[in-house]
N, C-alpha and C positions, 0 to 999 in steps of 0.2 A: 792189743789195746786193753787199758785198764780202766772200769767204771767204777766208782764210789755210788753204794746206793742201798740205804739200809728198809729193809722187811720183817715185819712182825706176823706177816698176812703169805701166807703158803701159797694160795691163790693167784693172789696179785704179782708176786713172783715169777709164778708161772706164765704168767701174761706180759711180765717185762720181758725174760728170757725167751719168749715164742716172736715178738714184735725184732726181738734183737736180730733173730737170724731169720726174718724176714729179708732186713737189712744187711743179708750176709754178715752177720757177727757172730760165731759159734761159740759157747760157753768150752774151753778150754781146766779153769780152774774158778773155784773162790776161795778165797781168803777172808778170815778170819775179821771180822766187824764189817764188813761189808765193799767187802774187793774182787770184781768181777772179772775174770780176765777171757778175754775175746781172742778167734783167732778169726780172721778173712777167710772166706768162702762164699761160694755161690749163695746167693740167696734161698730160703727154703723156709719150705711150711711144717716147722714141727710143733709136737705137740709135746713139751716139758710137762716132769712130772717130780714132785718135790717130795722124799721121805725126813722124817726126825728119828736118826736112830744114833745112840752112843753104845758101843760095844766093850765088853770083858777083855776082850781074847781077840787074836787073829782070827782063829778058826771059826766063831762064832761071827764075826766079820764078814770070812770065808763063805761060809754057810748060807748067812743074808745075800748077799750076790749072787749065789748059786741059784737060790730058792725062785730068785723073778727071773732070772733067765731062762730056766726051766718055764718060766710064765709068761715069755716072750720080751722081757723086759730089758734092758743093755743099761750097764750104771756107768754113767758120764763122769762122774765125780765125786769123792767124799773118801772120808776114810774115818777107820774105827772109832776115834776122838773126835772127829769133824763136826760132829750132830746132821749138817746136811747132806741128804742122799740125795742126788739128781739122776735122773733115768730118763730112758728115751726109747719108744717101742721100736720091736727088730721085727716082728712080724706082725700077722693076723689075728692070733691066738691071745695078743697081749691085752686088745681088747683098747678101752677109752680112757680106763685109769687104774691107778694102780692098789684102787682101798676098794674091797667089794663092797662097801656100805659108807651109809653118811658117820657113824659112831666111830668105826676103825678112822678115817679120816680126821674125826677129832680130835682123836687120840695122840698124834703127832703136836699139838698143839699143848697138851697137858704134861706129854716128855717136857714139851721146853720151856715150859713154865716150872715144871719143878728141877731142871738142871741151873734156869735160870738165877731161882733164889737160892740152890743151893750155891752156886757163886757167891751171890751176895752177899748169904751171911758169911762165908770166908774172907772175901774182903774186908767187910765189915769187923768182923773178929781180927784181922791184924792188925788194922787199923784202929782198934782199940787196944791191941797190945800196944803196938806202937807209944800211941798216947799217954798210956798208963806209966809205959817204960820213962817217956819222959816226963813225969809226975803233972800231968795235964797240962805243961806248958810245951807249946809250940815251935818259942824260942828257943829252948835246948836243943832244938834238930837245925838249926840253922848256922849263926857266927857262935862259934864255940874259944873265940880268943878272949881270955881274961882283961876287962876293959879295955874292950873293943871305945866304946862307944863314947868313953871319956876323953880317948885320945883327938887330937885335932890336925889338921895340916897335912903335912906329906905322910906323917907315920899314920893318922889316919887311914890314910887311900889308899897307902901300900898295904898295912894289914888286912883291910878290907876287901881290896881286889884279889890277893895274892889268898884269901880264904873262899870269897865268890863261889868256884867251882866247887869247891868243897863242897857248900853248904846246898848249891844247887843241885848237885849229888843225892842227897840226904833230902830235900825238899820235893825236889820235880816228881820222881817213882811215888813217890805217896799221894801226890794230888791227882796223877793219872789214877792209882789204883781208885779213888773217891772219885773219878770220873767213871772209869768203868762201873764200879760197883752201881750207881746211877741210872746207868744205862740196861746192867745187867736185870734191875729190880723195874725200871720201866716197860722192856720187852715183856719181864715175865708177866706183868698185869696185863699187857695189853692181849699174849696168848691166853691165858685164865679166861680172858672178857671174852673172845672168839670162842673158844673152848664153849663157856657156858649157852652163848649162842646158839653153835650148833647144835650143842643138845636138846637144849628149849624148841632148837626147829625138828627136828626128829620126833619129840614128843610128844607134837601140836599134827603128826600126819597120823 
């Protein structure tokens, strides 16, 4: 089974994933903008545990895995690029969670705030090369046939349809990438805003 369901809130996550497999729904995989995928099993009371980590290297990948398991910890899911780490306690020693402190915990939230804009301005940057490449007009990445548009009738439609795919080639990849980039810059404020949060509650105790 596949859910569609997007999280900015590390927490609340955890709480969707814990009600899931209440519901006998086991967190299997996620996917990448927010694609959960479920596998059937008995129902059960866990306690998810959500890391933000992006890695170098396998090893240092490696490493990270090793480190909570040694700590009681079992990782469900993610990998070196994935940014999401999911875990799930294997014994006693693992303890309630897996950040000894409120600060470490925030910390995850300031990773992906700053993986998020750096996206952003990547997108951002091609899509102004893009732009530039076509001297700020829009319409050079679309109907590229030399008087297209003065044409009428059947040689109209034909040239027109028979370019179509072309141009929606050339069109659709860039309006996603201006969707993603979007998306990418609104997650990252919304972690920054939690981020600051936590801190602010940390240094009101």
């Amino acid at each position: 089974m596949i859910k569609f369901k997007v999280f900015y809130d590390f927490d609340a996550e955890e709480k969707y994933l814990d009600n899931m497999a209440v519901q006998g729904h086991i967190l299997k995989k996620y996917s990448i903008f927010g694609f959960y995928h479920f596998e059937s099993g008995k129902p059960q009371n866990l306690k998810y545990k959500i890391d933000y980590q992006i890695f170098k290297n396998s090893k240092e990948f490696d490493n990270y895995i090793a480190l909570f398991e040694d700590a009681g910890w079992r990782h469900i899911y993610g990998t070196k690029n994935s940014g999401n780490q999911y875990f799930l306690p294997m014994s006693e020693k693992a303890g309630t969670d897996i950040f000894s402190d409120r600060i470490s915990a925030a910390a995850r939230y300031k990773t992906l705030y700053n993986i998020c804009m750096a996206n952003f301005v990547c997108f951002i940057c091609f899509l102004s090369v893009v732009l530039i490449s076509a001297g700020g007009d829009l319409s050079k990445l679309t109907f590229l046939t030399p008087g297209l548009w003065e044409r009428t009738g059947k040689a109209f439609w034909s040239a027109f349809f028979f370019e179509l795919p072309f141009a929606l080639f050339r069109v659709v990849p860039l309006v996603l990438f201006a969707v993603v980039a979007v998306f990418y810059c609104y997650w990252g404020l919304k972690a920054k805003k939690i981020y600051k949060l936590s801190i602010n509650e940390e240094n009101k105790q």
